[in-house]
N, C-alpha and C positions, 0 to 999 in steps of 0.2 A: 352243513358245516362238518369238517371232519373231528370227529370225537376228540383225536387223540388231542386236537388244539383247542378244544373246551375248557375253557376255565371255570375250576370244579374245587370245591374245598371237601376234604375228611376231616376226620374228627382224629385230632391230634390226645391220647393216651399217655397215662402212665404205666408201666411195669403190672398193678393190680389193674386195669384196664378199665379205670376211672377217665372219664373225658375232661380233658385240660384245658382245651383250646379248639381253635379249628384253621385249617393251613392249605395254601393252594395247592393240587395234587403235586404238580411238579416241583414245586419247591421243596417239599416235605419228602418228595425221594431221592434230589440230589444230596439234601442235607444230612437224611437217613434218621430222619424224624421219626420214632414209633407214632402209630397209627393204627386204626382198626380199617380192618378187609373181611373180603366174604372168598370163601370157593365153594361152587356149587357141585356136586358131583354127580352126572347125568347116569341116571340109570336105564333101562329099556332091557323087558322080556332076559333078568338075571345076569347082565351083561352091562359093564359098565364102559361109556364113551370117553375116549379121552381125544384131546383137543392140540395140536399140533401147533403151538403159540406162536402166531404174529404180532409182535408185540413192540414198541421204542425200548422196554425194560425187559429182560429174561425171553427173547426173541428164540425164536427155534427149538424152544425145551416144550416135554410134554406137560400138561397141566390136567388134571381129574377133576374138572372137566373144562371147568373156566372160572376165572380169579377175577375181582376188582373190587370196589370197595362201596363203602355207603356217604352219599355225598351229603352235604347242609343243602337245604331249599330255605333260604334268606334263613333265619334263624336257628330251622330244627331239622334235626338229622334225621334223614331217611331210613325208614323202619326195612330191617332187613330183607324181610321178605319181596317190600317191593323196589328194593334195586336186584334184587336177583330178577324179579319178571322182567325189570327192565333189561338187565343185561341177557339173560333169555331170548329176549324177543331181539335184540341188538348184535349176539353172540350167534346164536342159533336157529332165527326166527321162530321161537317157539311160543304160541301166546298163552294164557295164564290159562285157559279153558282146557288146554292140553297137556295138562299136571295131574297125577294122577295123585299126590304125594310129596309134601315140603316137609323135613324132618332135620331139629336143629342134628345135630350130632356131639359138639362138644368145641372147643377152642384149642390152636395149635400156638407158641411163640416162635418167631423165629428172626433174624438179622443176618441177612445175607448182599454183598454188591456183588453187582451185574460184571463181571469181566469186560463184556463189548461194549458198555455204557458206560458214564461217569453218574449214574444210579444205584440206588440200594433200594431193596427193600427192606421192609423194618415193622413188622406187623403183628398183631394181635389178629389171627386170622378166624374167624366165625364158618366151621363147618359146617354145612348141609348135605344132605341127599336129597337129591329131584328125582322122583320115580315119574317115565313118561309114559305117556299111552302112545307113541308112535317115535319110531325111531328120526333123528332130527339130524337136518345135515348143518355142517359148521359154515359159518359166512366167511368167504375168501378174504371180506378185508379185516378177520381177526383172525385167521388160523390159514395154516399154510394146508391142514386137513386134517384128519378123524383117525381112529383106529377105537377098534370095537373087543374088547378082552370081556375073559367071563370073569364074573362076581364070584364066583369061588375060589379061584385061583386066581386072581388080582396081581399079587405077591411076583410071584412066578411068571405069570406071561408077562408082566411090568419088564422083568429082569431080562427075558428072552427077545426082547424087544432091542433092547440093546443102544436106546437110546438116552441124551440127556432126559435126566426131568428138572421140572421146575424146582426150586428149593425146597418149599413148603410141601409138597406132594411129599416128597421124601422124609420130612416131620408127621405127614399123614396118616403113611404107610408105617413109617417106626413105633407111630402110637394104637396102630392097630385101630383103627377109626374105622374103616369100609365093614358094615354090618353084612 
C-alpha cells in the first residue's frame, strides 16, 4: 500500500500542546489543524544528513533529516520514539539495532501553507537527534536524495547550499537546537 494513501490519525493539540482530539492526517493538513509531529535529525561521524523531500506537502525543500508525525494505534498514540524507528526504517532503511543514540532535544511551533499544495502544516514539532553507526542512504520514494554537511557549521553550509528548506528546519536552526 502506498503510505502516503494510508489512513492514519494524529493527535490533534492545543497551543500548550495538551492532546484534544485525534484527526485523519490529511484532513488535519488541509484544515491546518495544529497537531503534534516529530523531525528526526540524522547524525553520522559529526556530520549531519539532510533529506532532499519527496513529499504531497513541502515537496522539494530540504528537511534535517526527516519529518512526520506520531499516529493512534486504535485508541493510544504512538510513543515517539517508535514512530521515529518506524519512519527510520520507512525513510532510510535504517533498523533500530543501527542507533547509536535517540536524544529528545526540545519542541519547535510553527504554521506554515504549502504554496504548491492546498495544505498546511500546523504543528507542535518534537525534536530529536538520531546519532548512527553507519552512514544511511535516503529511500527514493521519500526523498529526491541526501546531502551530508558538518555538525559544526550546520548554520553556514545550510546557507551555502542555497536551497529551500523546509519550514520547521528553519524554526530549528533559529532556535539553535542542533548540539
Amino acid at each position: 500500500m502506498d503510505y502516503y494513501k494510508a489512513i492514519q490519525y494524529l493527535a490533534v493539540v492545543d497551543r500548550e500542546d495538551n492532546i484534544i482530539g485525534k484527526m485523519e492526517k490529511w484532513e488535519a493538513h488541509k484544515k491546518g489543524v495544529l497537531h503534534r509531529g516529530y523531525t528526526a535529525i540524522l547524525e553520522f561521524e559529526n556530520n549531519i544528513i539532510l533529506q532532499h523531500r519527496k513529499h504531497p506537502v513541502f515537496d522539494g525543500v530540504y528537511d534535517l533529516s526527516f519529518s512526520s508525525h506520531e499516529f493512534y494505534q486504535g485508541v493510544k498514540l504512538q510513543p515517539d520514539e517508535e514512530a521515529i524507528y518506524e519512519g527510520l526504517k520507512r525513510e532510510w532503511g535504517v533498523d533500530k539495532f543501527e542507533i547509536r543514540n535517540l536524544k529528545f532535544l526540545n519542541t519547535v511551533y510553527y504554521k506554515e501553507k504549502d504554496i504548491k499544495s492546498d495544505y498546511f502544516e500546523h504543528e507542535i514539532d518534537y525534536i530529536y537527534v538520531v546519532e548512527l553507526n553507519k552512514m544511511p542512504t535516503a529511500n527514493p520514494d521519500f526523498a529526491y536524495g541526501q546531502k551530508v554537511i558538518s555538525k559544526a557549521t550546520v548554520a553556514s553550509d545550510i546557507a551555502k547550499l542555497g536551497v529551500p528548506l523546509a519550514p520547521w528546519v528553519e524554526k530549528i536552526l533559529d532556535a539553535k537546537l542542533i548540539p
